[in-house]
ChimeraX commands (.cxc) that place a marker at each C-alpha (Angstrom):
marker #1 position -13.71,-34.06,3.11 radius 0.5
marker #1 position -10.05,-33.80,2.92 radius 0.5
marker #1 position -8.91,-29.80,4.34 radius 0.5
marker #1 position -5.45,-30.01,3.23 radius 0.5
marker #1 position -5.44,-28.75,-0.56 radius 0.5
marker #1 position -7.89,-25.76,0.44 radius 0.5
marker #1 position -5.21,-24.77,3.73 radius 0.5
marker #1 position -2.54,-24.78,1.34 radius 0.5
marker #1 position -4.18,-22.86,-0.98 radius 0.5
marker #1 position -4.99,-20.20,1.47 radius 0.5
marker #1 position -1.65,-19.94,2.36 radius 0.5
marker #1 position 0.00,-19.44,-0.56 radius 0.5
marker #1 position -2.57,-16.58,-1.02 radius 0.5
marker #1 position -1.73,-15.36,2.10 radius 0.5
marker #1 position 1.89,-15.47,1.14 radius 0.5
marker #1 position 1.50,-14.05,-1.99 radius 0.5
marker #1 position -0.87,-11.04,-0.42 radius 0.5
marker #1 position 2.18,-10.46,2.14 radius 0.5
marker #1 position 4.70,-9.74,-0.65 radius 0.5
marker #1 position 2.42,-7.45,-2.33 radius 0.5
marker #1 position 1.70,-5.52,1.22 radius 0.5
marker #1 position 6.06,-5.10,1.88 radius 0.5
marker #1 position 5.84,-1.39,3.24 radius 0.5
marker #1 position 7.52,1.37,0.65 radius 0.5
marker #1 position 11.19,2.92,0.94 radius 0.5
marker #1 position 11.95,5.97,0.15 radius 0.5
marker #1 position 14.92,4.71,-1.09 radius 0.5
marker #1 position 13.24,1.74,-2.88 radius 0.5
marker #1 position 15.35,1.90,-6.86 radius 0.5
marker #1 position 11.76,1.74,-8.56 radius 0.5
marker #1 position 10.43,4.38,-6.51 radius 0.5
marker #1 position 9.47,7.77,-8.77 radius 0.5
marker #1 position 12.03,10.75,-8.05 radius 0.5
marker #1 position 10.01,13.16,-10.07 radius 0.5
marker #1 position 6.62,14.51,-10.03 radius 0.5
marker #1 position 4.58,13.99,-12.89 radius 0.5
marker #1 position 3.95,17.53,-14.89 radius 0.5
marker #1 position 1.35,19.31,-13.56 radius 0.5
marker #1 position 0.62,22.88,-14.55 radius 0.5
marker #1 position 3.21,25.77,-13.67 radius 0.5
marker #1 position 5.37,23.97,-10.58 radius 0.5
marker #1 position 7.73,20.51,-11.62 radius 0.5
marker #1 position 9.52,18.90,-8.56 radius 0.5
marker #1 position 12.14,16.43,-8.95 radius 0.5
marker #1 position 14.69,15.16,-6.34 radius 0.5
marker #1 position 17.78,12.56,-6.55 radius 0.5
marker #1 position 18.25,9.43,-4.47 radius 0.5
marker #1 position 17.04,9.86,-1.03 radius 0.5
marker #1 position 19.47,7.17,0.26 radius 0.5
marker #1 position 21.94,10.54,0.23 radius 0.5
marker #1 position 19.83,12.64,1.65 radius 0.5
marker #1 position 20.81,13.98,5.17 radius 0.5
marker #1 position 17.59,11.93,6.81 radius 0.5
marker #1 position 18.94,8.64,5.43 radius 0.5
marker #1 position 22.89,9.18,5.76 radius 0.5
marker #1 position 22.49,10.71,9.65 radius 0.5
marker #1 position 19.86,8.66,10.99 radius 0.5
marker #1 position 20.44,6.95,14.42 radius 0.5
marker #1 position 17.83,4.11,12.59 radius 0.5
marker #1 position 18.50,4.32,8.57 radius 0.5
marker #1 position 16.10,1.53,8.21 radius 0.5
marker #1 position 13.53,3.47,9.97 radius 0.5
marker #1 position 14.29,6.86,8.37 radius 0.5
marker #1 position 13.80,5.48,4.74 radius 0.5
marker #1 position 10.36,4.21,5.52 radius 0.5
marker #1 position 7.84,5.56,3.56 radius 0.5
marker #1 position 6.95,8.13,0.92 radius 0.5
marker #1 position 7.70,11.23,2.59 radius 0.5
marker #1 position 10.22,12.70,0.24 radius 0.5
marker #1 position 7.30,12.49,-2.59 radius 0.5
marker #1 position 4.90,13.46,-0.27 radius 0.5
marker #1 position 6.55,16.98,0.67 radius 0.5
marker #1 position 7.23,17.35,-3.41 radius 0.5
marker #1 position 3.23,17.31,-3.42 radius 0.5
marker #1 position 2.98,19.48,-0.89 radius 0.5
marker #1 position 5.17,21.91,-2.47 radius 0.5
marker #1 position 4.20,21.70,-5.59 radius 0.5
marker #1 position 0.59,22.10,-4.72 radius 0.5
marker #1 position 1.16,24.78,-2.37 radius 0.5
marker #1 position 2.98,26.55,-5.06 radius 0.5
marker #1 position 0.71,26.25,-7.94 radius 0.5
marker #1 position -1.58,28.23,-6.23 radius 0.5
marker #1 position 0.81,31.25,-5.36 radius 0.5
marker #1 position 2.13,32.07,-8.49 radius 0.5
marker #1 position 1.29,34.65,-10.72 radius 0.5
marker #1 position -0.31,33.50,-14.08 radius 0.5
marker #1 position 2.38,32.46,-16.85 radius 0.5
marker #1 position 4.78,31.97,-14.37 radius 0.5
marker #1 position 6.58,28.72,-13.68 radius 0.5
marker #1 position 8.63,27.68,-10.45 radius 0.5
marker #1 position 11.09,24.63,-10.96 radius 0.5
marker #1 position 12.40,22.65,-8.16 radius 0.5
marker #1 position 15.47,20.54,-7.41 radius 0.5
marker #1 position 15.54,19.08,-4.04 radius 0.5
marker #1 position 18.70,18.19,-2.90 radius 0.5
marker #1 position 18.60,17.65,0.46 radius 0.5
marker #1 position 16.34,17.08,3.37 radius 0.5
marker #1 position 16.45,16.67,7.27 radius 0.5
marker #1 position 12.91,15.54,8.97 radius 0.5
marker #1 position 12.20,17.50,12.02 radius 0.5
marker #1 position 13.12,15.54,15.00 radius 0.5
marker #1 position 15.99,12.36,14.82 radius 0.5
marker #1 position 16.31,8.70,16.40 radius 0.5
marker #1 position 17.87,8.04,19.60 radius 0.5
marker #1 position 18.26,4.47,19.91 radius 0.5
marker #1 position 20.61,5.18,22.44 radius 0.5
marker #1 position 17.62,6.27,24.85 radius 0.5
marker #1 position 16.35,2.61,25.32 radius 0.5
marker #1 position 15.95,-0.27,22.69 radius 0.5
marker #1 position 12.27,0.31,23.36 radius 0.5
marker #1 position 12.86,4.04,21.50 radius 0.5
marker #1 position 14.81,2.61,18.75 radius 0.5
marker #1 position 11.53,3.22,16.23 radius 0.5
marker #1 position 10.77,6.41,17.64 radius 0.5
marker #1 position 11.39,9.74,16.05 radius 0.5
marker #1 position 12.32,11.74,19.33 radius 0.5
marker #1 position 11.05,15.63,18.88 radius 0.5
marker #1 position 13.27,18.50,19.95 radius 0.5
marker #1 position 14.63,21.62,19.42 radius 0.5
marker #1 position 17.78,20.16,18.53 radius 0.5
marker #1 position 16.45,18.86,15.43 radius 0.5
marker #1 position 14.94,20.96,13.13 radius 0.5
marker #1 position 13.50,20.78,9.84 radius 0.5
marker #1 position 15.84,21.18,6.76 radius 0.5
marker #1 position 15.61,21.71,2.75 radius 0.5
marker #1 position 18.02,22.54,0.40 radius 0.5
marker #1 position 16.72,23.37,-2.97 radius 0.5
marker #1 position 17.60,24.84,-6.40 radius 0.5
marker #1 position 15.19,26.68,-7.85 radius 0.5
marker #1 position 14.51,28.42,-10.93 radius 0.5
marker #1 position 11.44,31.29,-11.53 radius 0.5
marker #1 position 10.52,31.55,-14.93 radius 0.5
marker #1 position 8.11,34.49,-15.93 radius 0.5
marker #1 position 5.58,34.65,-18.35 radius 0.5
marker #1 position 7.87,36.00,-21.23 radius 0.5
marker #1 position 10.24,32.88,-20.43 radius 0.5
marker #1 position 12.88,35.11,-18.98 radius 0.5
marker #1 position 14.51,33.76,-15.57 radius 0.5
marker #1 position 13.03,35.97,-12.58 radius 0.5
marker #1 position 15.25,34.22,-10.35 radius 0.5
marker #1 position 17.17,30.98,-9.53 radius 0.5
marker #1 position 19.47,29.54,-7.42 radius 0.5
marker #1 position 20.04,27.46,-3.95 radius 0.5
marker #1 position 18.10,27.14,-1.55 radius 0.5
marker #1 position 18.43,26.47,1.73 radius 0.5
marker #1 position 15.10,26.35,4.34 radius 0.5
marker #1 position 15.49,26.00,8.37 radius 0.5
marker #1 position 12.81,26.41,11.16 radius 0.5
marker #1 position 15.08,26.53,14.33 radius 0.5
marker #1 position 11.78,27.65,15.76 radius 0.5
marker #1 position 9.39,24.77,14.57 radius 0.5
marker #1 position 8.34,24.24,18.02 radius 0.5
marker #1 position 7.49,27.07,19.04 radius 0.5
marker #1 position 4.44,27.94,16.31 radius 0.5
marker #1 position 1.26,26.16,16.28 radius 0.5
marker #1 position 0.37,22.93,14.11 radius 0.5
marker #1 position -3.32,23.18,12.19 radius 0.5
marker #1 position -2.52,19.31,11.75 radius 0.5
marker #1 position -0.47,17.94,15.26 radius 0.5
marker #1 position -0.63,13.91,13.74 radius 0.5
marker #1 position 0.38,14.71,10.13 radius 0.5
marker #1 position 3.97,13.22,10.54 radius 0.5
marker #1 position 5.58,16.05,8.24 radius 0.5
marker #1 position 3.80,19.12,9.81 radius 0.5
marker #1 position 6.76,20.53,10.62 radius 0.5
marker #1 position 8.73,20.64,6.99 radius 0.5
marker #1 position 5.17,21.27,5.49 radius 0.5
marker #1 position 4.96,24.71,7.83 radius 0.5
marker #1 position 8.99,25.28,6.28 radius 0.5
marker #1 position 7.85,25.02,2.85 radius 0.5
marker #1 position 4.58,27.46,3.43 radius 0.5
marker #1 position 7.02,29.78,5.33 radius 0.5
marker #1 position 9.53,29.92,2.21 radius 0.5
marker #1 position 6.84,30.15,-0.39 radius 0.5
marker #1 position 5.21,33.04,1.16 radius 0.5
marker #1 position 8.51,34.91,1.08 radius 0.5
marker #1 position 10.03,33.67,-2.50 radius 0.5
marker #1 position 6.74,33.73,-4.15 radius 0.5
marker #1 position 5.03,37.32,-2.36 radius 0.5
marker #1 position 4.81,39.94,-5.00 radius 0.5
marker #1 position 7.46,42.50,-4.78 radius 0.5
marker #1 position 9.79,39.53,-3.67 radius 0.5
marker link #1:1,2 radius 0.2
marker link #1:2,3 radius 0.2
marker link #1:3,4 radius 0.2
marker link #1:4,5 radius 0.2
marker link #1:5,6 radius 0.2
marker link #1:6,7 radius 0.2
marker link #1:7,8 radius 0.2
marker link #1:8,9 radius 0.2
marker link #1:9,10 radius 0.2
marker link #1:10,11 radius 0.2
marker link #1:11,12 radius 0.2
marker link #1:12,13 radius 0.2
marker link #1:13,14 radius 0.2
marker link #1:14,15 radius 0.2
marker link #1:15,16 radius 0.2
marker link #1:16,17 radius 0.2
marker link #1:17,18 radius 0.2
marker link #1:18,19 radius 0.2
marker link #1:19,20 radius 0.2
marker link #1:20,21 radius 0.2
marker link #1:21,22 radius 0.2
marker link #1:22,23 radius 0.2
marker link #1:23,24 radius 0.2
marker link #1:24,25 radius 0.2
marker link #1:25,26 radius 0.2
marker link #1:26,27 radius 0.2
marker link #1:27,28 radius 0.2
marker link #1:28,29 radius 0.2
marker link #1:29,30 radius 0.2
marker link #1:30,31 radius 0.2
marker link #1:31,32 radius 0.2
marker link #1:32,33 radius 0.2
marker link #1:33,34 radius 0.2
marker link #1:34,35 radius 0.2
marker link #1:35,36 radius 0.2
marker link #1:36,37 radius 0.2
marker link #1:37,38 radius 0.2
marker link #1:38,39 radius 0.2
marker link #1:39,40 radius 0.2
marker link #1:40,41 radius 0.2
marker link #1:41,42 radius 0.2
marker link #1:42,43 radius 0.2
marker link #1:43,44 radius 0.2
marker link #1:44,45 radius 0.2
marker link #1:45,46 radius 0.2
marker link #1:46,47 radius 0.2
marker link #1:47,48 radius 0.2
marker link #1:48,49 radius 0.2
marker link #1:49,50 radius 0.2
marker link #1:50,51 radius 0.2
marker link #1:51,52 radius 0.2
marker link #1:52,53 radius 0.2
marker link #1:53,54 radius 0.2
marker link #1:54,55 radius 0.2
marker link #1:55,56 radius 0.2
marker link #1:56,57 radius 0.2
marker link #1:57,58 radius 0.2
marker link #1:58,59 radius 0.2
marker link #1:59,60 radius 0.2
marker link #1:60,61 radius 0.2
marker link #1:61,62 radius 0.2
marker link #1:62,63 radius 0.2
marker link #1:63,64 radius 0.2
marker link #1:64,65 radius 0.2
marker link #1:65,66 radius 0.2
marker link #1:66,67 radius 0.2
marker link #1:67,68 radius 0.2
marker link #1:68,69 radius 0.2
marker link #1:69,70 radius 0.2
marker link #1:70,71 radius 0.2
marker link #1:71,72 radius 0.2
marker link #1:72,73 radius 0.2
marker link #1:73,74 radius 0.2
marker link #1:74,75 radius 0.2
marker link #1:75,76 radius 0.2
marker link #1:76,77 radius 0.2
marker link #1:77,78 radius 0.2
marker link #1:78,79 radius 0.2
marker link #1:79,80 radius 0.2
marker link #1:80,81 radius 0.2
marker link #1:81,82 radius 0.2
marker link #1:82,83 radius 0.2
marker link #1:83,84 radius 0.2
marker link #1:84,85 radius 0.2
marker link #1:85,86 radius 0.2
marker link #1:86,87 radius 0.2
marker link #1:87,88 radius 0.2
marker link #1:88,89 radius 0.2
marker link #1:89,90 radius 0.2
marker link #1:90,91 radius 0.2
marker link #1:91,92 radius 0.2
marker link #1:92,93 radius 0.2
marker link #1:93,94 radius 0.2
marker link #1:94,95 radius 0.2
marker link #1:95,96 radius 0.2
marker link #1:96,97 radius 0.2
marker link #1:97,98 radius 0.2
marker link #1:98,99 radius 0.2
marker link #1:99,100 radius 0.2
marker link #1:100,101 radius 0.2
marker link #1:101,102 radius 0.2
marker link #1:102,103 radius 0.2
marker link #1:103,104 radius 0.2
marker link #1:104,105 radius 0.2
marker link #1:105,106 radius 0.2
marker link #1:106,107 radius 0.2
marker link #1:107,108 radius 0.2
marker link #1:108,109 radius 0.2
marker link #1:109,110 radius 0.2
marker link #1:110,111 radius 0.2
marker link #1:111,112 radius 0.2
marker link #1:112,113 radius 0.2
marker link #1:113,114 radius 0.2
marker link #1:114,115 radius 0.2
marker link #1:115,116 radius 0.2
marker link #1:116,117 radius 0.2
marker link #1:117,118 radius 0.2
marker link #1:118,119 radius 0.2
marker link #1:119,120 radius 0.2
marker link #1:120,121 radius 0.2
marker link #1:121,122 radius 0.2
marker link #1:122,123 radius 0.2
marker link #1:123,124 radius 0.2
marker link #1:124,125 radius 0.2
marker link #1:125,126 radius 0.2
marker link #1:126,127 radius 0.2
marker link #1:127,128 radius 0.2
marker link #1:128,129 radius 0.2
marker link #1:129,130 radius 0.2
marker link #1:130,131 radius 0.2
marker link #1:131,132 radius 0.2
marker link #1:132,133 radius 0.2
marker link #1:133,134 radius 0.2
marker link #1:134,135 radius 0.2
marker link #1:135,136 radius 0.2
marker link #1:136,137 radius 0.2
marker link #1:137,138 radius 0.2
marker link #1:138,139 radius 0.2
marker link #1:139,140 radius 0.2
marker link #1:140,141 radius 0.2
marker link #1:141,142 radius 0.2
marker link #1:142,143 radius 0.2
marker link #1:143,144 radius 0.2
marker link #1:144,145 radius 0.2
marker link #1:145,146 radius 0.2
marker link #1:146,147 radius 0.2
marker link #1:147,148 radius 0.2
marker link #1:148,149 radius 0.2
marker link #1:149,150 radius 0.2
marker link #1:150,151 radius 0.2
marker link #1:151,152 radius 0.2
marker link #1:152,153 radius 0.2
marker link #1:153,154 radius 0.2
marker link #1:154,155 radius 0.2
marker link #1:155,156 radius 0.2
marker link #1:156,157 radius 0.2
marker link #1:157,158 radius 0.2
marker link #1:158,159 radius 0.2
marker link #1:159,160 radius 0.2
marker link #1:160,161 radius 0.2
marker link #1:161,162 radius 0.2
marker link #1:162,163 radius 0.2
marker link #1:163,164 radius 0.2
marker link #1:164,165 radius 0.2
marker link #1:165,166 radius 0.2
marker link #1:166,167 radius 0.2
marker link #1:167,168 radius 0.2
marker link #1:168,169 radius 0.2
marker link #1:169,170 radius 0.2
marker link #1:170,171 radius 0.2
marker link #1:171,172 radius 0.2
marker link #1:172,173 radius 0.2
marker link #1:173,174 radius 0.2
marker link #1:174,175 radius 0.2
marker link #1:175,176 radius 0.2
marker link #1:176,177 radius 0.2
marker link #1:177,178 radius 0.2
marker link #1:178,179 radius 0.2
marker link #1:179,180 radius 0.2
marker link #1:180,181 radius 0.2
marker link #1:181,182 radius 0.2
view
């Protein structure tokens, strides 16, 4: 019985498997940069490639990896939906963002891959946004702009979720845009 075709045909599945498998960018030019409507909260963001993250990354290779940016416009519109008032709608621009922590490749070429976390680093988000109310009149709008110089210092309910930190940011800032009275 002759091996050869069946190998070959193996391996081009294999090969063909491997493209499909390439590991996501947030930069990648097919990749969405707008959540899809859902209920009172829309989130849409420009090219990450510009964002702060990408641009000022000791690894720029490493720092686009991923789906963070659309992960943390889940978040916040998730997190949102469920703090505003009936009839109300919160739209979100989100024009720039800075991961907690940065690469050091510097340290060693061991740490080139690692995010190194400290207090140097925080977590950033700008952000225009725009509060409709129920009547369709604009509550409030404007820029943005979200820090948490102290994002070590307050406990984690999830320490391995990679984006703990800006996800604690964006619960911070919601609580005080969105508490009534605000």
């Amino acid at each position: 019985m002759n091996l050869r075709p069946l190998l070959l045909a193996l391996a081009l599945l294999a090969a063909v498997g491997a493209a499909d498998a390439r590991v996501r960018n947030v930069t990648d030019a097919n990749a969405p940069r707008a959540l899809p409507t859902e209920g009172p909260v829309s989130v849409r963001w420009g090219d990450p490639a510009k964002f702060s993250e990408v641009r000022y990354s000791g690894n720029r290779t490493e720092a686009a990896r991923g789906n963070w940016v659309e992960e943390l416009a889940v978040y916040l519109r998730d997190r949102a939906a469920t703090r505003l008032p009936e009839g109300q709608r919160l739209d979100v621009d989100i024009v720039d963002i800075r991961r907690a922590g940065a690469y050091e490749p510097w340290r060693s070429p061991d740490l080139q891959f690692t995010r190194i976390i400290r207090d140097l680093y925080p977590p950033r988000m700008t952000l225009n946004v725009t509060l409709t109310g129920a009547d369709g009149q604009v509550i409030t709008q404007g820029e943005r702009t979200l820090r948490d110089s102290a994002f070590l210092m307050g406990d984690s309910p999830n320490d391995s979720d990679p984006l703990r930190f800006e996800k604690r940011m964006i619960d911070r800032w919601l609580r005080q845009e969105l508490s009534p009275g605000a």
